[in-house]
C-alpha positions in Angstrom: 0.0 0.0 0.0 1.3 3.5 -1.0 0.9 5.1 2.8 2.0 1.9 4.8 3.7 2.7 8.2 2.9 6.3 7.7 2.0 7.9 10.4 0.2 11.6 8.4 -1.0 14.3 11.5 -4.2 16.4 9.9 -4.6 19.8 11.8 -7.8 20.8 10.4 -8.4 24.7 10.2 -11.4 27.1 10.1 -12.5 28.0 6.9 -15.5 26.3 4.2 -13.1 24.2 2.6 -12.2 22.4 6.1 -14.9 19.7 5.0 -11.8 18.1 2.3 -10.4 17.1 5.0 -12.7 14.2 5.1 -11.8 13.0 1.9 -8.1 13.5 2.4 -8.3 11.6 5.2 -10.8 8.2 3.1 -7.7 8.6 0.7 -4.8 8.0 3.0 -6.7 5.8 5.1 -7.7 3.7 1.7 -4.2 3.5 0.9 -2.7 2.5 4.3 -1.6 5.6 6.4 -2.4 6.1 10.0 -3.8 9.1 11.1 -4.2 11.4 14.2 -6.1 14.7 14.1 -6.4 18.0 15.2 -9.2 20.0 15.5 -8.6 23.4 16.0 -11.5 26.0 17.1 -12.2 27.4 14.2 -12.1 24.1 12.3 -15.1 23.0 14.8 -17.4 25.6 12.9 -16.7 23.6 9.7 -16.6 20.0 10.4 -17.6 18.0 13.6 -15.2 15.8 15.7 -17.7 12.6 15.4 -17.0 13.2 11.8 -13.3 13.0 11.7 -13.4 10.5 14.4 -15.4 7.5 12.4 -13.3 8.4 9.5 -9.7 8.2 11.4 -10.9 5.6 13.7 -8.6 7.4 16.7 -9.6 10.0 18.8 -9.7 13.7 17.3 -7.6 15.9 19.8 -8.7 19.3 20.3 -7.8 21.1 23.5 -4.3 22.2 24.7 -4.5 21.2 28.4 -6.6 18.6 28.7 -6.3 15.6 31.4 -7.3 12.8 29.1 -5.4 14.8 26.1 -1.6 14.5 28.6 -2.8 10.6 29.6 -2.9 9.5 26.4 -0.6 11.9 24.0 1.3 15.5 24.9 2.0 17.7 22.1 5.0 16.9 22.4 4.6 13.3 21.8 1.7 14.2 19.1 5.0 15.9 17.0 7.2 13.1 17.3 4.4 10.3 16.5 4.2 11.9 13.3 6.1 11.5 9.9 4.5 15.0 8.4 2.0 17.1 9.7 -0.6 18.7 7.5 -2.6 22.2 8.0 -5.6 22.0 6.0 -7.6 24.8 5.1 -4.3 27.0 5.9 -5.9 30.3 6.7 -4.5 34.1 6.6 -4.5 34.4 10.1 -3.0 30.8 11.2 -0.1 31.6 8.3 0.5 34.9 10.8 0.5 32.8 14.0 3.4 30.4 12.7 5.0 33.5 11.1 5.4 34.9 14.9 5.8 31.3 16.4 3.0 31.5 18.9 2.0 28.9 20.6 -1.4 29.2 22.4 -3.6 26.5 21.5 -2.9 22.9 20.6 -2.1 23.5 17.0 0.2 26.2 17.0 2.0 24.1 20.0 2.1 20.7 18.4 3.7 22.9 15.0 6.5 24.8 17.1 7.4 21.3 18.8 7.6 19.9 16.0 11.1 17.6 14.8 9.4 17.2 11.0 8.3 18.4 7.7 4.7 20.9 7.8 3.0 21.0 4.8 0.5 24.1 4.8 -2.2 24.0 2.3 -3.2 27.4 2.1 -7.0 28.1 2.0 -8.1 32.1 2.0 -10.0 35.1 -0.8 -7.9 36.0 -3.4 -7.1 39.6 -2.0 -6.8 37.8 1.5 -3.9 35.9 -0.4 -2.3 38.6 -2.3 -2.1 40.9 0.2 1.7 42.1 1.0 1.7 40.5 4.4 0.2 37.3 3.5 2.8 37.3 0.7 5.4 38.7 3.2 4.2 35.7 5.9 5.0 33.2 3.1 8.0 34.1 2.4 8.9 33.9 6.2 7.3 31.0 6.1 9.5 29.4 3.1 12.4 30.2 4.6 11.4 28.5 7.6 11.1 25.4 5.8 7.6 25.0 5.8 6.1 23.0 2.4 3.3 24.2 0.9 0.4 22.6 -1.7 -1.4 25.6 -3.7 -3.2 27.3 -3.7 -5.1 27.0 -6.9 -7.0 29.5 -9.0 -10.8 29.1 -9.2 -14.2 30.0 -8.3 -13.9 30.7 -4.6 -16.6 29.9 -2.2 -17.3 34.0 -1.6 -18.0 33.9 -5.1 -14.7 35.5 -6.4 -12.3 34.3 -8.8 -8.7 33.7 -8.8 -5.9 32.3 -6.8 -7.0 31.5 -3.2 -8.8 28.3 -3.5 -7.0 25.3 -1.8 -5.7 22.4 -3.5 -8.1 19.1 -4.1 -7.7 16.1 -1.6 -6.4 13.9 -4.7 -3.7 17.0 -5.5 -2.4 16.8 -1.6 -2.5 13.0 -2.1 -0.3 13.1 -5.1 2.4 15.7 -2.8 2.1 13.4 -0.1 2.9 10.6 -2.6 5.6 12.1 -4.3 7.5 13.0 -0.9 8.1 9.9 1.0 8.8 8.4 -2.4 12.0 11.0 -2.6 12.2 10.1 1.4 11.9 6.3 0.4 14.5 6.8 -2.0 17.1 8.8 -0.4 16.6 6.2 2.9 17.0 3.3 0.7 20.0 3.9 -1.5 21.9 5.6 1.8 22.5 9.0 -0.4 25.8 10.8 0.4 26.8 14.5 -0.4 29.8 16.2 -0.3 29.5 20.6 -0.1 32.5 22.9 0.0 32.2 26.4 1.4 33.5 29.6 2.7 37.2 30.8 1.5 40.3 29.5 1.7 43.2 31.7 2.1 47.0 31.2 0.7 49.8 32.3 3.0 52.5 34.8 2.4 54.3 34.3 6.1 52.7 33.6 9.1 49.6 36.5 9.0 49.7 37.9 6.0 47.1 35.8 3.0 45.5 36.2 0.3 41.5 35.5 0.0 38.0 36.7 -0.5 34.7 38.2 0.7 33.1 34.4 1.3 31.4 34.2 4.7 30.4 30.6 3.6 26.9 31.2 4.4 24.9 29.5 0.9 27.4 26.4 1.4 26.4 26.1 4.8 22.5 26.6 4.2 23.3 24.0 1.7 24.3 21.4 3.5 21.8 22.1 6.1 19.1 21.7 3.2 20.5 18.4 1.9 20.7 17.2 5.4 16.9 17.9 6.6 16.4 15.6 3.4 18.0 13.0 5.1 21.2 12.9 2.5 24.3 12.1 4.9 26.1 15.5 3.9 30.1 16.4 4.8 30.7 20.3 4.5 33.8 21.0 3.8 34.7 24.7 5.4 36.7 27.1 4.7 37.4 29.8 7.5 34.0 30.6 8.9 32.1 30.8 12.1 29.0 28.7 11.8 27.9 25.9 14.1 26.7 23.2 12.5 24.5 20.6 13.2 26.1 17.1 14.7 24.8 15.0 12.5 26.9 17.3 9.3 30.3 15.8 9.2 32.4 18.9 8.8 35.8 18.8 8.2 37.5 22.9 8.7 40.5 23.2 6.4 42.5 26.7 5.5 43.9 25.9 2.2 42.9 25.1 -1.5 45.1 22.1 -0.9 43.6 21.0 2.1 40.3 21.2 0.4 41.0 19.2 -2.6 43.2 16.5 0.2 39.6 16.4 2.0 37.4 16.6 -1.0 39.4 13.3 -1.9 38.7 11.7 1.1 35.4 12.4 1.2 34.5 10.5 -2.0 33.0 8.7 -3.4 29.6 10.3 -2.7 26.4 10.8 -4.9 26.1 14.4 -5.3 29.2 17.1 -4.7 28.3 21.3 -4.7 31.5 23.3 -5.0 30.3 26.4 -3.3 33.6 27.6 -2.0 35.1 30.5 -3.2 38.5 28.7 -3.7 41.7 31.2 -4.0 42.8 30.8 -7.9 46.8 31.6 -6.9 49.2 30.6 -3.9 52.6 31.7 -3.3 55.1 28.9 -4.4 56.5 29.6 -0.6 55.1 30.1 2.2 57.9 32.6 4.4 58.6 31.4 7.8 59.1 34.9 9.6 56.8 38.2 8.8 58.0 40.2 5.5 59.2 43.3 6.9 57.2 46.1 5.4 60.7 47.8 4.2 61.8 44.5 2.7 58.7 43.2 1.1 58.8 43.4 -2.8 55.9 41.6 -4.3 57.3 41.5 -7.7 59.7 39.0 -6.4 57.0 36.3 -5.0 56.2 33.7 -6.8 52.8 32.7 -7.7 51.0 29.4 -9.1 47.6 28.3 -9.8 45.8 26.4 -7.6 44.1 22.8 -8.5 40.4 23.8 -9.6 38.6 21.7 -7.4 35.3 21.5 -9.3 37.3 20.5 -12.3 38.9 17.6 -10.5 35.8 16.5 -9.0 33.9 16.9 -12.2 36.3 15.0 -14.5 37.3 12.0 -11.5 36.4 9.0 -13.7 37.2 6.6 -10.8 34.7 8.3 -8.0 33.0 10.9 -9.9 29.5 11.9 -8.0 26.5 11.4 -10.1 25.6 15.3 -10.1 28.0 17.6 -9.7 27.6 21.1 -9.5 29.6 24.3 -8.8 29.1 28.2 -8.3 29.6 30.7 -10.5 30.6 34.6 -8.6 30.3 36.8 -10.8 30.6 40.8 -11.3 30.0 41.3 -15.0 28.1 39.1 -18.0 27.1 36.9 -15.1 25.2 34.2 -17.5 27.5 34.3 -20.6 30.9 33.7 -17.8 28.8 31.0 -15.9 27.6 28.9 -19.4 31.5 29.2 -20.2 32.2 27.9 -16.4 29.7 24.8 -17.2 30.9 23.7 -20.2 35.0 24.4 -19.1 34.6 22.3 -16.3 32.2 19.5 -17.2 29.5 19.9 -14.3 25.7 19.2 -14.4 24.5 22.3 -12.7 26.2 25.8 -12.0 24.4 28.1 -9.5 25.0 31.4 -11.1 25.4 34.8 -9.0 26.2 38.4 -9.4 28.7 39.3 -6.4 29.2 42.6 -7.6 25.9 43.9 -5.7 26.4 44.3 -2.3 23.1 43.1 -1.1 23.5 39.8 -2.7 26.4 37.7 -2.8 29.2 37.4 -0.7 29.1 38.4 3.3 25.1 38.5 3.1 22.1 36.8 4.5 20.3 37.7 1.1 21.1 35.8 -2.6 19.8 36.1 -6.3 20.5 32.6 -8.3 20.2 31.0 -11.7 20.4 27.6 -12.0 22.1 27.0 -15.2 21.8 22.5 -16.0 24.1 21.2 -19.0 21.3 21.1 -21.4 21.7 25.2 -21.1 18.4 25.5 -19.2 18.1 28.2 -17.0 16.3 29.0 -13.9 15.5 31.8 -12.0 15.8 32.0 -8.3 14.4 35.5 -6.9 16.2 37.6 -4.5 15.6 35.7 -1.1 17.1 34.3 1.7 20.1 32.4 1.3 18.1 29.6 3.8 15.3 29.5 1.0 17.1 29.6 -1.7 19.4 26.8 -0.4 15.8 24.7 0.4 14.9 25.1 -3.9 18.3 24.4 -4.7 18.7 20.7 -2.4 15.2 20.2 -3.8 16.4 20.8 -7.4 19.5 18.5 -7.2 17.6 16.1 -5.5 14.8 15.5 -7.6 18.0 15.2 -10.9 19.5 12.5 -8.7 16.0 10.4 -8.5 15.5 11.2 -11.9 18.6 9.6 -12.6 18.3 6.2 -13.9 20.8 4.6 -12.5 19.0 5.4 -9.3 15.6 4.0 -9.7 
């Protein structure tokens, strides 16, 4: 069965289109998936409790503190029993209340508890969804991580047309479908990724380098990404100051050598993304004592080029990932340099980016993408957190890798 030993949480919202949650639920339950519910106060004007009940066959939890609710399940325990929870009708206002992270009924509690993927299935008028902070709240909301289904455009219940109008039961189905057979997938074949990041720098003498702008900050929000997919992800990290997570292997190196020494170590895996703003040139020696300003002629140091990492990893016949893909920092013909990039060093994707702007780029939170495949296709990623932008990306290279046929 499609759903077997999956354990789906429904939080069922207020609005008309709450009564779809019925037939969501006769789908997964047709199709083996166990499910627990949540009926928020709202969602009570909509549907009924008996309802949900004699279709989930478990009792319908409703109340944040509640004596027979803490005997049998906290929301605690509600947020771990789960494999996904699903809000469905997502409304306006319960989009606002995650945007802020309250937590003052069951729901919002269960949500901010919660160690898995949310799926929101927004539910509202079309001017109630176009509105800036709706549209702001969804971005936050992205970035957050949150997955959403819809909505759709239609003929609304008000009587208004346009988009607004929440996905079909069979539409969710088909998400719901689609995602544990990437989790499936990635569980089954034991998925490994390799990410470089942040700078590395090239010694003079003892304090003096040369380097970049790189804070490492879209390598490191890409391995987080490629992580919360469950892919076992190594991040190898140039100077920087994150913490990462302890289940991220991350090996802190200085050099372009010592990156290329770890990123062969490191393989073979199934996916590598060269993010690292590798040094092109090191010093053929590396001085012992300072340079004394007075004595220091750089005409008379001696420079080579550095091995081009992405190159290496992209032309390793022996261990060479399945999808390999590199950034592109650019300051002028951004696209036309990055196309050149692709071809010149025989990678799948390149993540092009315009580090000229100081709002994007290097040594900010913010990033502007295109996602240039070997076929010449190219996709646009907005300007957006580099958090959400590193969620589309994962997804992206993700979704190549099962498309892959040496994968099914």
């Amino acid at each position: 069965m499609t759903f077997k030993n999956k354990k789906i949480l429904i939080i069922v919202g207020g609005g008309i289109a709450a009564y779809k949650t019925l037939d969501l639920i006769r789908l997964l339950k047709k199709n083996g998936a166990e499910i627990k519910t949540i009926l928020t106060k709202s969602g009570k004007e909509f549907v009924t409790s008996l309802s949900i009940t004699t279709l989930t066959g478990t009792k319908t939890f409703e109340n944040l503190f509640d004596k027979e609710l803490e005997e049998e399940i906290d929301h605690i325990g509600l947020s771990r029993w789960a494999d996904i929870i699903i809000v469905m009708p997502t409304t306006a206002n319960f989009m606002s209340k995650l945007t802020s992270g309250k937590a003052e009924d069951l729901a919002t509690t269960v949500i901010l508890a919660a160690d898995k993927d949310i799926l929101l299935v927004p539910a509202m008028n079309v001017r109630m969804w176009l509105h800036k902070a709706t549209q702001k709240n969804l971005e936050v909301l992205q970035d957050y991580g949150y997955l959403f289904v819809g909505p759709e455009k239609g003929e609304m219940a008000c009587g208004e047309f346009g988009e607004g109008k929440m996905s079909s039961p069979r539409q969710i189905f088909f998400f719901l479908k689609n995602y544990f057979h990437k989790k499936n997938i990635v569980k089954d074949k034991n998925l490994k990724a390799l990410v470089t990041t942040g700078p590395t720098r090239e010694y003079l003498d003892p304090i003096r380098y040369i380097s970049n702008e790189s804070s490492g900050k879209q390598g490191y929000e890409i391995a987080l990404a490629l992580d919360k997919l469950g892919i076992k992800t190594t991040l190898i990290a140039g100077p920087s100051t994150f913490v990462v997570p302890k289940n991220i292997k991350v090996k802190k190196i200085t050099s372009a050598d010592e990156m290329l020494s770890e990123v062969k170590k490191t393989l073979p895996v199934d996916l590598a993304v060269c993010a690292a703003a590798v040094a092109d040139f090191k010093p053929i020696q590396k001085n012992k004592n300072k340079l004394k300003k007075d004595k220091l002629n750089f005409e008379s140091i001696n420079f080579i080029k550095n091995n081009d990492i992405l190159e290496f990893i992209s032309k390793n016949n022996k261990s060479r990932p399945r999808i390999v893909a590199g950034f592109s920092a650019e300051t002028h013909d951004v696209l036309g340099n990055s196309i050149k990039k692709l071809k010149n060093k025989h990678c799948d994707f390149i993540f092009a980016n315009d580090v000229s702007k100081k709002d994007i780029g290097f040594n900010s939170d913010f990033n502007k993408v295109s996602v240039i495949d070997k076929t010449g296709k190219i996709k646009s990623i907005k300007k957006n957190k580099k958090s959400l932008i590193a969620n589309i990306i994962a997804q992206i290279l993700l979704d190549k890798l099962i498309d892959d046929r040496n994968i099914n």
